[in-house]
Every structure is written in structure tokens, then in C-alpha cells.
N, C-alpha and C positions, 0 to 999 in steps of 0.2 A: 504494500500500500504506500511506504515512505518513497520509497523510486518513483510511484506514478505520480504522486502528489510534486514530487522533485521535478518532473518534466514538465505537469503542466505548468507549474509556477516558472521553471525556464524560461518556457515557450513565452506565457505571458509577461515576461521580463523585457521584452524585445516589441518596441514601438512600430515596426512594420508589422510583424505578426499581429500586435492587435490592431492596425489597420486590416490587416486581410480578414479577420474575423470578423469587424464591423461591417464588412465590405458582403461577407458572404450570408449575415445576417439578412439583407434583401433578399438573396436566391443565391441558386448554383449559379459557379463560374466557372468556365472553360480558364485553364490555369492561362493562356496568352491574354483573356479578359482580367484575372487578376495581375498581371503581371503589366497593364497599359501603365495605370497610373503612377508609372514608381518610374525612378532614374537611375534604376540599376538592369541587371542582365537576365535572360531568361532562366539561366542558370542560377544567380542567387535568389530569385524569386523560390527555384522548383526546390533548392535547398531551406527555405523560411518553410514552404510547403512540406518539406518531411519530417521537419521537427513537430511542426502544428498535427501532423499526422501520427507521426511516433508517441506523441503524448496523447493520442484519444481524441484531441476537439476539432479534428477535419477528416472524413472521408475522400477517398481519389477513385474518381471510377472511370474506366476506358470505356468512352462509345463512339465506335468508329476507330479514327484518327486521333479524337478530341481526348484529352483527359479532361474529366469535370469535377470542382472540387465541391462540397459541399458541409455546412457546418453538424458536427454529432450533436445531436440534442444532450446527450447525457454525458456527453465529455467534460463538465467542468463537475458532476457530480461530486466526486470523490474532496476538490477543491470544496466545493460548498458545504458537504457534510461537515470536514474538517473543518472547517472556520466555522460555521455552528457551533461546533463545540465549544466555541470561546466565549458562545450568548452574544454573543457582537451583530451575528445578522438575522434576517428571515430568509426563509423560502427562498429560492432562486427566482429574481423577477430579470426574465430576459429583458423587458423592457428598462431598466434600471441599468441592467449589464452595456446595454446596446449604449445608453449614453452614459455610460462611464467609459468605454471603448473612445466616444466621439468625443469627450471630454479631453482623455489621455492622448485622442491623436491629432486634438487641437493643440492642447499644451506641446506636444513632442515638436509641433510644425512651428512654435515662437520660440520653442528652444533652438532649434536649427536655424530660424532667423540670425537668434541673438549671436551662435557660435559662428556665423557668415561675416555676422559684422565688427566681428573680434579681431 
């Protein structure tokens, strides 16, 4: 259980990753749909994609040609239980999570300003 709890917490460590999961809260995305908005390579996209996989909170499925990625509903379980147990939250509200996602990858994108203008 400490391992799985240890990757999702990684995973969500990384300000791209929780963009791709804010991203994939709308719907499935063909990994070159998730991989447009970002200024990096398709390659370090498909690598953020196998950690967020390796941890439980993203499915990769091949149709066709396409891989499509799509988010685990029960992938942040294990996270939520465990932090329950502190009495600190409730219930997992996706919609809560979704704009703590949007929050984090607003904050991450003034962070990136500021270290631009450093």
C-alpha cells in the first residue's frame, strides 16, 4: 500500500502531470491531443504518461493507430483513504479535485513567469 500511495503522491508532485489530469478530467485524449499544449517533446509527454499510469490515475488504451488516454476513477482512492485518516478531508469531490488541479496549474504557470523573469 506505502509504494502505491509513494507513486501517486510522485506522480502528483509534478505540475505537468496535474495538468494532464485536469486536462483528461473533460474526456479521453489521444496522447498527441494531450501532448499539443505543452513545449516539450512527444517523448517526454509519453514518459509524464507512464508515471501517471504506473501509479493507477491514467489508463492507455490502443484503438487503431491512436493511443487514448483516459483518467481511473478510483486511482486517487488509496490517496484519499489515506489522508482521511488524518480527519482532515471528506469524501473525494472530483469537482473540488478538478479545481485544485486548475488552481495548482495556474499557480505553477506565475511560477514559470516569475523564474522567466529572473
Amino acid at each position: 500500500m506505502e509504494h502505491k500511495l509513494d507513486a501517486i503522491f510522485a506522480a502528483l508532485a509534478d505540475p505537468t502531470r496535474r495538468a494532464i489530469l485536469a486536462m483528461l478530467l473533460e474526456d479521453d485524449m489521444a496522447v498527441t491531443d494531450v501532448a499539443a499544449p505543452f513545449a516539450m517533446s512527444l517523448a517526454a509527454i509519453s514518459k509524464h504518461l507512464g508515471i501517471l499510469a504506473d501509479a493507477g490515475l491514467i489508463a492507455r488504451e490502443r484503438r487503431g493507430r491512436v493511443i487514448w488516454c483516459k483518467l481511473e476513477p478510483d486511482g486517487l482512492r488509496a490517496a484519499s483513504v489515506w489522508m482521511q485518516g488524518f480527519g482532515q478531508m471528506d469524501v473525494m469531490d472530483l469537482d473540488a479535485f478538478e479545481a485544485f488541479l486548475q488552481t495548482a496549474d495556474a499557480q505553477g504557470d506565475h511560477d514559470d513567469l516569475e523564474n522567466q523573469s529572473a
